[in-house]
N, C-alpha and C positions, 0 to 999 in steps of 0.2 A: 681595504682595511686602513690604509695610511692614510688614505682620504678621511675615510669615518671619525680617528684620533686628530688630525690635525682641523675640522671642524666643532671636536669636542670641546677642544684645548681652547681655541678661538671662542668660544662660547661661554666656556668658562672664564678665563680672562677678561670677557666684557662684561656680562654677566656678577659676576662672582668677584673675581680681584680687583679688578678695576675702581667700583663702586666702592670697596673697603668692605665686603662683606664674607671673608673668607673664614674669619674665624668663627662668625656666626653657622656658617656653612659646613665648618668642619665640626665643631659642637652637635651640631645636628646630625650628620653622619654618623659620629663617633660611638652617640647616646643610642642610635637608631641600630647600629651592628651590635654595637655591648650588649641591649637589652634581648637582641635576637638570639645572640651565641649564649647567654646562659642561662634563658628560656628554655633552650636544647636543649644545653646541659644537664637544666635540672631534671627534665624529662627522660633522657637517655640514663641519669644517676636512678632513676624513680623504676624505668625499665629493667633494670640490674644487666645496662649491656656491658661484656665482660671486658673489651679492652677499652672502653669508656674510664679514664681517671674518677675516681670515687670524690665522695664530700671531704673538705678538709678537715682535720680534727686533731685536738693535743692530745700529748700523749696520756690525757687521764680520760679523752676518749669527749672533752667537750666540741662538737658541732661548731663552727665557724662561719657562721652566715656569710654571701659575699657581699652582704651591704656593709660588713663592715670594711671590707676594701674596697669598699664603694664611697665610705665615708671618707678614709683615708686619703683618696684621691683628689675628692671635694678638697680636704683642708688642706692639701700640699698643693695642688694648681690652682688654689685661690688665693690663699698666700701668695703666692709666684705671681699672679697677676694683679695681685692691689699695692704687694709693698715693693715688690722686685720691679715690675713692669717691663718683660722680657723685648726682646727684639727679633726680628727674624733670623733662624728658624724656630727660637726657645718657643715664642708667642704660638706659633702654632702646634710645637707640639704640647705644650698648656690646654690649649685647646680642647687638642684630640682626649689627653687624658679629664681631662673634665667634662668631655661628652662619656667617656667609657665609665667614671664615677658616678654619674647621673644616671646612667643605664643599671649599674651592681645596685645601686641606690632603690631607684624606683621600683625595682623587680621583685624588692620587699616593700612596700608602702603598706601594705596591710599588714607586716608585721611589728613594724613599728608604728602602726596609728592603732590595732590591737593589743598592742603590748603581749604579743603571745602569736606562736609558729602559727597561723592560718594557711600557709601557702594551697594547700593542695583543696580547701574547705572551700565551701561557698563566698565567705568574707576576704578570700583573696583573689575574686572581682575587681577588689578595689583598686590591685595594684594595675591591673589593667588598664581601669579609666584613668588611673595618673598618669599613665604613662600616655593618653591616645592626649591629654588633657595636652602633658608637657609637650610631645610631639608637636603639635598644633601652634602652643604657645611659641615653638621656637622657629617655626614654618613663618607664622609672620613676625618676625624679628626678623627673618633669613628678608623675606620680599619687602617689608620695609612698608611705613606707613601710608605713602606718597602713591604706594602700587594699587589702595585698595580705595585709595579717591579715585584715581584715575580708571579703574574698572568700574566704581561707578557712575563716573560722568558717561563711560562712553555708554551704561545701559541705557544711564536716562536724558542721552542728549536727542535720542528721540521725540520726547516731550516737552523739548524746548529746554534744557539747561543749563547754563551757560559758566561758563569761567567761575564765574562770583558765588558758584554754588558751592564754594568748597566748603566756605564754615555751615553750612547747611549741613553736607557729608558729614563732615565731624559727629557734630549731634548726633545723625544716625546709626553711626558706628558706636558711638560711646553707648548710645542708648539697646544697640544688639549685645554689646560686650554685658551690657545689666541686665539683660531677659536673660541672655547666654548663662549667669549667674544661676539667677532663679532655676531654670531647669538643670542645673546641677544638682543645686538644693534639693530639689524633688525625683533625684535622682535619674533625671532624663540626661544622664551625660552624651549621650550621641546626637539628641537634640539641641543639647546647648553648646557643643561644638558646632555643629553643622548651621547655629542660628547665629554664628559670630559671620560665617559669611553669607548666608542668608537670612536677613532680619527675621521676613515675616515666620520663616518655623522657628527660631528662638521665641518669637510670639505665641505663636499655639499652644508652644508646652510649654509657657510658662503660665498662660490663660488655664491650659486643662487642668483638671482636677486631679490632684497627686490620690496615687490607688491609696484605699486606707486598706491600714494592716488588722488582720482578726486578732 
């Protein structure tokens, strides 16, 4: 077991610290357990399990969404990180709480882009795909631009590609990151995730024909 932690740590530290990618790393964790733990929550509130803490509410009995301590969090560790500019360990824990923001945040997106409680309804789908969207989005922030050349060359050095292919790559990332788009639009979110690291199916669905509504 000490073995297992002390290859962890070493992993992490090359990986992760080393690079300067820790705080990217922890934002991702952060937002990734926040958005899990009040997913529950809201499920086990919804379940009416009895030793489960209930919804928050004033005392005239108004409901307390937790995006709004999700927003809360946003605007105090983003202050903290643009005007303050904390140092280790502030920096990281800015982090963490702006990943757990991001998470209280997202886990309503359909009720703030509905303007009205959708959670339990069809329309709060939505917050789902935000969240699989933002995940995604901060996965490659976490690996870094530099990681998604180099998995490309190594596919296509098969076919002869060489060093100088790099501004080539570009292009075809930027141009998956724009189909990736389209099939958002058309409501293919798993598509247009899945076509940011594979060009050709962000291609399909952004070619196929979006279903038309009756």
């Amino acid at each position: 077991m000490d073995r297992v932690i002390d290859d962890l740590t070493r992993a992490y530290d090359r990986g992760i610290q080393a690079p300067g990618k820790e705080a990217h790393f922890l934002v991702l964790l952060a937002f990734l357990c926040s958005f899990g733990f009040i997913r529950t929550s809201a499920h086990m509130i919804r379940a009416q399990v009895s030793w489960w803490p209930g919804n928050v509410e004033t005392k005239g009995g108004t409901h307390i969404h937790h995006m709004v301590w999700g927003i809360l969090l946003l605007i105090l560790t983003g202050y903290t990180g643009v005007a303050i500019e904390p140092s280790s360990p502030w920096q990281e824990i800015a982090a963490i709480g702006f990943g757990i923001g991001l998470g209280l945040t997202l886990d309503e997106f359909a009720l703030w882009l509905n303007l009205k409680d959708v959670y339990w309804q069809e329309q709060g789908r939505q917050s789902i795909d935000a969240v699989i969207v933002a995940a995604t989005l901060l996965s490659l922030a976490l690996l870094g631009w530099s990681f998604w050349i180099d998995v490309y060359q190594a596919l296509l050095e098969p076919l002869g590609w060489r060093e100088e292919s790099t501004p080539i790559l570009i292009v075809i990332q930027a141009a998956a990151i724009g189909l990736a788009v389209v099939c958002v639009r058309k409501g293919r979110i798993f598509a247009g995730i899945a076509g940011v690291f594979v060009p050709v199916i962000g291609l399909i669905g952004a070619l196929w024909p979006a279903r038309s509504t009756p």
